[in-house]
N, C-alpha and C positions, 0 to 999 in steps of 0.2 A: 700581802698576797690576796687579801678579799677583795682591794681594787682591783688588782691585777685580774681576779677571776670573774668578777663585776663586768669588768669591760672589755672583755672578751666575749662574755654571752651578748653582751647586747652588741659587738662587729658580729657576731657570726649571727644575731636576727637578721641586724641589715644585710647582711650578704645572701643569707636566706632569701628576704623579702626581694632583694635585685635579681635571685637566679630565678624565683617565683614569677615576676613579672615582666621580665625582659625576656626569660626563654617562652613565655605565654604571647608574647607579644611580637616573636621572631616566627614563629608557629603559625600562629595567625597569619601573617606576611605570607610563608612560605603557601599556606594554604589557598590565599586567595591571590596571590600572585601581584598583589600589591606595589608598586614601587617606591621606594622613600629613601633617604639623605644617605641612612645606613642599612646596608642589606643585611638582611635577614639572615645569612649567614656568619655575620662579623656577629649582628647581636646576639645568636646563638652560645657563637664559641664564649663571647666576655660572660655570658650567665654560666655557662661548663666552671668557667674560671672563677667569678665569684663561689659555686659549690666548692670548688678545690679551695678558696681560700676559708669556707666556712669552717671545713674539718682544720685546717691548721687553728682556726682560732677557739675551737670547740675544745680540742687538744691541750690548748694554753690552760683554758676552763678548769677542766680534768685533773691538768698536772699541779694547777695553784691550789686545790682544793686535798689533795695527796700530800702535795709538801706540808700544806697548812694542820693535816693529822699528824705527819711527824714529827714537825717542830711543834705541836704541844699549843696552839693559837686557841686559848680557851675564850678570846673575844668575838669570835664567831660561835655564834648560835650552834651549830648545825654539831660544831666538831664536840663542844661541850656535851651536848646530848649524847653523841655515842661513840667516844674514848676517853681515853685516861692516860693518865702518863704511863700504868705500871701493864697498859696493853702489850702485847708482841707484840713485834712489829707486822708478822704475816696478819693477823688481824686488824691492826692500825690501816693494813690496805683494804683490807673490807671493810670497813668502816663506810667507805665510800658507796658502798650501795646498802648499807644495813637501816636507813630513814629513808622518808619519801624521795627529800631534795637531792640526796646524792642519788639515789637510785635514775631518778628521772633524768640527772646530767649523765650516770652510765648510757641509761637508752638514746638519750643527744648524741652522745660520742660515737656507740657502735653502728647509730643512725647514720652519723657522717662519715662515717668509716666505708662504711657499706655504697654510702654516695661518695666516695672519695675513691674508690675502687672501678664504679661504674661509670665516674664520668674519666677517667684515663683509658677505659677499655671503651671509648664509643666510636673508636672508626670502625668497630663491628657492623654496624648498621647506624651510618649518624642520624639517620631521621629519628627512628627508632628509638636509641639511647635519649636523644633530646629531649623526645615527649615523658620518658622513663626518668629523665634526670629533671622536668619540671616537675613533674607529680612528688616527686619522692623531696623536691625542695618547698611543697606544700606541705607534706608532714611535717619536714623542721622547722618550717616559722610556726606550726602549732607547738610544739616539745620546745621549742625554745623560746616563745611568748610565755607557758608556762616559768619558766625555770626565770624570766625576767620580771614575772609581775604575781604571779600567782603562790609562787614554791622556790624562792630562791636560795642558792645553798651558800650563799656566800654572805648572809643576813650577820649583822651583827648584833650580841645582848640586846636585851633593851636595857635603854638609858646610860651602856658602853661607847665614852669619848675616848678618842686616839691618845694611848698616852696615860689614860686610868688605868684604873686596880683592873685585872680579871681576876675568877674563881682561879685559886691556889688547881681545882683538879678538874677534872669532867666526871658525866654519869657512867664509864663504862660503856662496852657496847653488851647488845643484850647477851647472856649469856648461852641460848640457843644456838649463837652462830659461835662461840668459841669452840670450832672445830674445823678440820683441815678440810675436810669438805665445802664446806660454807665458803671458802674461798674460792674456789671456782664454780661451786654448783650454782649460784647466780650470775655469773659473766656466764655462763654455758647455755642457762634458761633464756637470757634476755640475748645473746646469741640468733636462738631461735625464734622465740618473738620478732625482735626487732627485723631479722635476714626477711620473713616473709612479706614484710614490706616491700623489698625489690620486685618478685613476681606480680604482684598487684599491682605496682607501679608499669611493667612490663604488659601487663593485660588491660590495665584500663590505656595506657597508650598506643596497645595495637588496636583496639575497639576503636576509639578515637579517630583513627588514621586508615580505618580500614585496611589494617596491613593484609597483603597477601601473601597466601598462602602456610604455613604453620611453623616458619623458622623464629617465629617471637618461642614457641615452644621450644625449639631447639637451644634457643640462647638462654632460655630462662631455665634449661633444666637442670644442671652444675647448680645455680642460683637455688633451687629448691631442692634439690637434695641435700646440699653441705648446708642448709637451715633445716633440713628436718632430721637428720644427721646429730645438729647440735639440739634441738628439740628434744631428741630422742633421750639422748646423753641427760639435758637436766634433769628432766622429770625423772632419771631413774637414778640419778647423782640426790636428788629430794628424796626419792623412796631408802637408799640405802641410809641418808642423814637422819630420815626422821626412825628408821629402824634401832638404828645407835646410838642415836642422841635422847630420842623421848620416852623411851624407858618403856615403853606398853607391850614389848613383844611381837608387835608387827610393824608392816611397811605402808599401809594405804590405809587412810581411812575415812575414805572419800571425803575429805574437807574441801570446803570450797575454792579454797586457793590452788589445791591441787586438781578437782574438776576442771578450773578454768585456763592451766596450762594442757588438760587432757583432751580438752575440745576443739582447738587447732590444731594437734598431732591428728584427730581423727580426720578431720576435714582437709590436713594437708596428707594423710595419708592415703585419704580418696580421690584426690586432685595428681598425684605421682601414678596412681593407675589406669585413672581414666583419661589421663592424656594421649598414653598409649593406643587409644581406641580412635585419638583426633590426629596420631603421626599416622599412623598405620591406613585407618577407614573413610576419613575426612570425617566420622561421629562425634556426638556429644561435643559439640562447641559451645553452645549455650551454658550446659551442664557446667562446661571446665571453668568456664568464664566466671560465673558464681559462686563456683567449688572456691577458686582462687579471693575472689572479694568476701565471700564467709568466710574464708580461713583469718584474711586481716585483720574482718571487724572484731572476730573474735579475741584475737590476740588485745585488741582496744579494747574489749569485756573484760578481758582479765586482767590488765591492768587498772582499769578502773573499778573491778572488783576489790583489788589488794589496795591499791592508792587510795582511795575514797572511804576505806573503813565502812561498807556497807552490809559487812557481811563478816561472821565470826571465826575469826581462825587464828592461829597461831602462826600463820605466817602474814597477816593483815598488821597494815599500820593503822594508828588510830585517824577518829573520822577527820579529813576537812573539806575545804571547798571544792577544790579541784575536779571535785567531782562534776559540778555542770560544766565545766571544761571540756571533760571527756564528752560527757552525754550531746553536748552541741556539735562536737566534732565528729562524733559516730554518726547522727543527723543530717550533717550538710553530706560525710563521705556518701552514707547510704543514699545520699536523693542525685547526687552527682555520678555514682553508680547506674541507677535506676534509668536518669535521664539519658545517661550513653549510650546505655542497651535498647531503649524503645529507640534512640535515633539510629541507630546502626543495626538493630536486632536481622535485617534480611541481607545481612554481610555474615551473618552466623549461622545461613541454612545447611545441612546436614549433605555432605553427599551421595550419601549410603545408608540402607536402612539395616533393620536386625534382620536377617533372614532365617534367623531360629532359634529356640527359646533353649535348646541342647547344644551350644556350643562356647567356645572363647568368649565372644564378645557379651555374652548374656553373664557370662560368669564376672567378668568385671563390673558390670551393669549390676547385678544381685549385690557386688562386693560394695560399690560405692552405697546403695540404699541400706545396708544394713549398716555402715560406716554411718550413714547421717541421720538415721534411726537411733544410734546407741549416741550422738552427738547432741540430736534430741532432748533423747530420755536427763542423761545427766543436766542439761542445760534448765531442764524445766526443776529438777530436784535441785539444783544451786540456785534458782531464782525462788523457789518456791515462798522463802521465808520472805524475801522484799513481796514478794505478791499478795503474799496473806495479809501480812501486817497494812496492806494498803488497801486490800479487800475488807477483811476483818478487825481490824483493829490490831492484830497478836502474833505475833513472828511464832509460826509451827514450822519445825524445823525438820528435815528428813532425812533420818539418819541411815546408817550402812546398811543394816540388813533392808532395806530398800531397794537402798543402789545393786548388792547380789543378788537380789530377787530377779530385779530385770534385766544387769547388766550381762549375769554369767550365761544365760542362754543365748543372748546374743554373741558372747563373745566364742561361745561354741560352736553357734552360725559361722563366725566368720572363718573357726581354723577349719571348717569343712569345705569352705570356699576356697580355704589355700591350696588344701590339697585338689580338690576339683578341679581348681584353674588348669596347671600345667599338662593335666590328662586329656583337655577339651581340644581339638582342632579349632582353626578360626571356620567362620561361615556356617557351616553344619558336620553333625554328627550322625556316622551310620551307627545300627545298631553294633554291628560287626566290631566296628572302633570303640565303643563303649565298651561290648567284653572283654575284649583285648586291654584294654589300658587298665578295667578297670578291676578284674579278677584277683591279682595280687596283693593291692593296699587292703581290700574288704576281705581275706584270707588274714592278712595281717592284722587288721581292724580283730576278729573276732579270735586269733591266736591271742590277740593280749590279752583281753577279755576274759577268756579262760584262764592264764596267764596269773594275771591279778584275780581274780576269784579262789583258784589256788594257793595265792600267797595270803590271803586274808583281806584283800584291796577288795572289799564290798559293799554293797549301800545300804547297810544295816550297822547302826550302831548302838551300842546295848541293848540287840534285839527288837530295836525299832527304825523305819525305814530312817533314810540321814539325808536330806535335802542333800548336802556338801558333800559325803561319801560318792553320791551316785553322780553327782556331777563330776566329781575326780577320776570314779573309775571313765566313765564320759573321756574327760580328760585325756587320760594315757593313751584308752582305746585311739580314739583320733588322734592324736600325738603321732602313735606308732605308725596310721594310715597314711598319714601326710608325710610325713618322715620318707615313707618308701617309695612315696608318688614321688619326693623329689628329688629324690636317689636313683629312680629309676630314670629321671630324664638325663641326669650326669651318666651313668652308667650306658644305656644305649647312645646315647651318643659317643661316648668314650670306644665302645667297644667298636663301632663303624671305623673311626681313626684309627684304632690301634689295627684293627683289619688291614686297612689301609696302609699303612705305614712302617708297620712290626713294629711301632711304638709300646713299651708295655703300657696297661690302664693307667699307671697313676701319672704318668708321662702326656699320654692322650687326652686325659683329663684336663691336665693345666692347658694344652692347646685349645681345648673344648672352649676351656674359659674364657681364654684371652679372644678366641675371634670372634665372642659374642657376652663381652663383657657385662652390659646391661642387663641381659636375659639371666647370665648364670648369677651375676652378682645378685640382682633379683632374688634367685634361688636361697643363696645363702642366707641373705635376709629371711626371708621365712623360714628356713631350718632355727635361726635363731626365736623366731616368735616363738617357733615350736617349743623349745628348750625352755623358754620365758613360760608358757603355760604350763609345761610339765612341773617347774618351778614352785607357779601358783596355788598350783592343784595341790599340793604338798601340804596346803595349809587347812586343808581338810582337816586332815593327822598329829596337829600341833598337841602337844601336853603342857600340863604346867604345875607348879607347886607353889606355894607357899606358904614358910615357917617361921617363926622365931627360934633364930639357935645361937644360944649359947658357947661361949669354949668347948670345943670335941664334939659338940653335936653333928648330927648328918639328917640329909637331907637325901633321901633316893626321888628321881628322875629317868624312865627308862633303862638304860643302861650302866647309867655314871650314879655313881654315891659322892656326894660332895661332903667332905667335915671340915669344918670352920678352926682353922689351926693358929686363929688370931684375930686382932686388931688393929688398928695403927695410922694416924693422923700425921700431916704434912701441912707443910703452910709456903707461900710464896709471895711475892706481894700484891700477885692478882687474885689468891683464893686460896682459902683454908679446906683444905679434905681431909677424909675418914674414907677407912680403906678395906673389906674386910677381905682376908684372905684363905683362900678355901683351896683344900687339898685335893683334887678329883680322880678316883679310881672306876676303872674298869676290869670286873673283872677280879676283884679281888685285888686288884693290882694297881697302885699308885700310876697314875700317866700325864698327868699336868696340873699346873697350879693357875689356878684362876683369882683375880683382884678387882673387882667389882668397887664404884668408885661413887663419892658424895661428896658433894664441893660445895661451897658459898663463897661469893664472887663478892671483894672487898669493897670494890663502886660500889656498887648495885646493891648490895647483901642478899641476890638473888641466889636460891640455893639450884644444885645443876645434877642431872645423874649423869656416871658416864660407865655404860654398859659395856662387861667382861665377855666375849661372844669367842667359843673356839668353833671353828667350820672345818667340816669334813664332808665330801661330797655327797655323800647319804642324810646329811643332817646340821644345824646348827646349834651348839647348847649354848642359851643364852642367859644370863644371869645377872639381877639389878638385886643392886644394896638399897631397900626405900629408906633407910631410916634407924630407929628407934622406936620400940612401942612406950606413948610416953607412960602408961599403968607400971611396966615392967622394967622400963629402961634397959629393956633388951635389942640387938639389930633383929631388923627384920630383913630377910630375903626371899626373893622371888626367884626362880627357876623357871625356864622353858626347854621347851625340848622341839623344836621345829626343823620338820622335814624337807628337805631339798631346798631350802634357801636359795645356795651358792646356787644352783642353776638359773636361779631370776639373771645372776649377775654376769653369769659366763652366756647365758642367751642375750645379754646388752653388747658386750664383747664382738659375738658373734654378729651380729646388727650392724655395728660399727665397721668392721671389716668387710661385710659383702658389700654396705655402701661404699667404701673406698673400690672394691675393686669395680662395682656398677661405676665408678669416677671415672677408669682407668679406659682411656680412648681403645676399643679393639685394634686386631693388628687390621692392615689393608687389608684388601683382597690377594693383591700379590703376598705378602708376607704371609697372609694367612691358607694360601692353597697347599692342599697336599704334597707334599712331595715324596713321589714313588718312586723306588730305583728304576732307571730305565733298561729298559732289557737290551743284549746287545742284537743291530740289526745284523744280518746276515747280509753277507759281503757277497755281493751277485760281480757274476764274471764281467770283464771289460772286454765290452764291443771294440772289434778289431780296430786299430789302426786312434784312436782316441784325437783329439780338436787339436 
């Protein structure tokens, strides 16, 4: 299988390199109107075709490299390092992106996938698709020269002849990703990464081509949603792993690896708004245009952040060279960028200006600059330590309370701009319209306010002011304003059709939705943010304990008394654990049992926690076994008590589904007109004698 995977990377280069230069060279033709032996049309479609043949052979790649973890092939390098015979099998298949080499043959494959999709769908617009399917076949001869010459996954031992001894086992895989998460949560991140490569490709070939008019957006929009869709998903399929898996209690903490998947969600989440201001206004082209080619480069940041080991984190591989791979490749992209726009930049003029600092269009405008403000911020705190160290000699590192110094009022800016948007009119705003829209959420805004102050939700804690208190009541307050503003646009609109119709609301509603899918799906999405920050906000309020306890001892936390009703040790042939089991009452009253978990991994001898967490929608009790204190040879347990959790994870939910139904084509015009019972006409007398 390691020939078999060997020489499939290096047919899908070459096929690469033919769709690279033959569709550049068809393009060319088409452009200057050229005549020659084969027209530029034939040599088009054979480069379409080589791409298509690239994904079949990328494919072969993939699947030699799978089969090769399951049968156990310890004379490859790659599978050695990370499996073992006594792996599962669900993890024997992540194995394949758990190293650089296999990771980087994922990004190949869903690369080709991606181009294998786009070059079947190009009678959409063939010019279009063409210039979109050479670009995008410039990326894989870079990802696939890698994978031939730099990072190959199909390398074998050294000093391993066909036919010799291999190692009896492998290293295991690390034991971070022995989790059911880990199995998808990286095909789902690199999902996202990888998909935003199409829109780029889609943008640097309308630039290119001078496309007219704004249907490259219309094609590429599906393409940038269902990637930022799966963007969405990883990052927060990461947040819920590392809450579970790494035993600290929380879910973010600001690590580099996970800034650098957070800075093309911001930047493609700015480019999905302010497009709307380039269908609708003929605005911000320039803006979209860059919005789109920062989102790519980034996505290249971040993986040459985690590929090249240059940076500290527990989801980094260690260092190698690959790295000036990247850095030349982000280099020529960025100067090929550059050059496209100064050549074609007055194919990008604007056809409409702002005509007021109080409405719609301003509000999307504020929305993207504080999007690429908080994109910024984090970008300079993840570089910081590579800049130091090359300024000063000394990697200074900049940790969390950093990032919530500056990140939390931006990201407060922005749920005020959720709720603003949908209340603004495009063009301008009377005052008139501003009371009217805006009277309710700011009644509601300071109802909560009181609300939580009432309940104890205040910015004082043990009597001293609490940065994080007054940011959460913060929090809620606009939570609830927003919330209403965009319940308020469902609503009046709902109640117009139901007028109309004698549809009841919740009937009017779904019509609402469907004849303007985008807009309301839209909505949803943001109701979800919202539910995501109320989520956050929660963690203001977190508690915690830590004891050694003995048989029968307890432990109080909040609400819940936990006492330790035991011991008890497990073995398997992938890992030995220690278990300890604690009785949890409320109330006086016994109500579940919780098993808080300590492993060491028999490859590896890497020891693993695996966190006991019951969720209730007011809260999460979370509880790790660290150990042993070795003075007492007692366990030690740690307790947490964190509020509103599950709402991080039912506002992802929520996320997910308003982007499907934003997928969902609105009805026509005909399908979607009212239909009012018609009244009956009255039957007027017959003129005598009738035709």
């Amino acid at each position: 299988m390691a020939a078999l995977g060997s020489l499939s990377l290096l047919i899908a280069l070459a096929l690469a390199v033919y769709n690279l230069l033959a569709g550049a060279v068809a393009l060319r033709m088409l452009a200057v109107g050229r005549k020659a032996p084969v027209s530029p049309e034939r040599l088009a479609d054979t480069a379409r075709r080589a791409g298509i043949a690239g994904f079949v052979a990328v494919t072969a790649a993939a699947f030699a490299l799978i089969w090769s973890v399951y049968a156990n092939d310890f004379s490859i390098a790659y599978i050695t390092e990370h499996s073992n015979r006594a792996l599962p099998g669900p993890y024997k298949f992540s194995a394949m992106w758990s190293g650089q080499e296999g990771s980087l043959l994922l990004w190949a494959w869903l690369l080709g996938t991606y181009g294998f999709v786009l070059r079947l769908t190009h009678k959409t617009d063939v010019r279009l698709y063409a210039y979109a399917g050479t670009i995008l076949a410039a990326v894989q001869v870079f990802f696939l020269s890698i994978l031939n010459f730099a990072a190959p996954p199909f390398a074998l031992l050294p000093g391993y002849v066909p036919g010799g001894p291999v190692p009896a086992d492998g290293n295991g895989l690390n034991p971070l990703l022995q989790y059911p998460e880990m199995v998808i949560h990286p095909p789902m991140l690199y999902l996202g990464y990888v998909g935003f490569c199409v829109p780029f490709c889609f943008a640097l070939g309308a630039l290119m081509m001078r496309y007219p008019g704004e249907k490259w957006i219309r094609i590429t929009r599906v393409w940038t949603m269902v990637t930022w869709m799966f963007l969405t998903c990883g990052i927060f399929l990461g947040m819920h792993w590392a809450y579970a898996v790494l035993g600290w209690g929380g879910y973010w903490g600001w690590d580099p690896v996970e800034n650098a998947s957070f800075m093309p969600w911001l930047t493609g989440t700015a480019f999905l708004h302010s497009v709307m201001m380039q269908e609708k206004k003929g605005m911000m082209k320039s803006w979209n245009v860059w919005l789109i080619f920062a989102t790519f480069l980034l996505t290249m940041l971040g993986t040459l952040l985690t590929r090249a080991g240059l940076v500290s984190s527990v989801h980094a591989f260690a260092q190698s060279s690959i790295g000036t791979w990247f850095v030349t490749f982000m280099l020529i992209t960025l100067a090929v960028c550059i050059f496209t726009y100064v050549l074609q930049r007055s194919h990008l003029k604007s056809e409409h200006r702002l005509e007021s600092l109080v409405c719609r269009e301003s509000s999307f405008l504020f929305n993207n600059l504080v999007l690429l403000v908080a994109c910024f911020v984090i970008l300079w705190g993840t570089l910081f330590p590579i800049l130091s160290e090359y300024v000063v000699g000394n990697k200074v590192t900049v940790g969390a309370p950093w990032y919530n110094t500056v990140a939390v009022p931006i990201g407060l800016f922005l749920l005020f701009l959720t709720g603003v948007g949908p209340l603004l009119p495009w063009r301008a705003t009377s005052i008139r319209a501003i009371r009217r829209n805006f009277v309710l959420p700011v009644l509601v805004l300071w109802a909560t306010v009181i609300v939580c102050l009432a309940v104890g939700v205040t910015p004082w804690k043990n009597g001293s002011f609490s940065e994080g208190h007054f940011y959460a009541l913060v929090a809620f307050a606009l939570s609830a304003a927003v919330t209403t503003a965009i319940l308020g646009e469902f609503f009046g609109g709902a109640r117009v059709i139901s007028h109309q119709t004698g549809r009841n609301l919740l009937s009017a509603t779904y019509l609402l939705t469907r004849r303007n899918t985008r807009r309301y799906g839209g909505y949803l999405i943001h109701i979800g943010v919202v539910v995501i920050v109320i989520g956050l906000a929660g963690s203001a309020f977190n508690k915690n304990q830590e004891q050694e306890m003995a048989l029968h001892d307890k432990l109080v936390i909040g609400p819940y008394t936990l006492e330790c009703t035991g011991f008890t040790q497990d073995s398997n042939p992938n890992y030995d654990s220690e278990f300890a089991v604690l009785d949890v009452s409320k109330g006086g009253k016994s109500v579940f049992q919780m098993t808080p978990e300590k492993r060491v991994y028999a490859a590896s001898q890497q020891p693993q926690t695996m966190v006991a967490i019951h969720s209730v929608p007011g809260w999460d009790l979370y509880v790790v076994y660290e150990g042993t204190n070795p003075a007492t040879n007692q366990p030690i347990i740690k307790a947490f008590l964190n509020p509103l959790v599950g709402w991080i994870w039912a506002g992802v939910a929520l996320i997910v589904f308003g982007t499907v139904v934003a997928l969902v084509p609105s009805l026509s015009p005909a399908t979607a007109s009212l239909r009012v019972p018609a009244r009956t006409a009255p039957v007027e007398p017959a003129l005598g004698g009738g035709m």
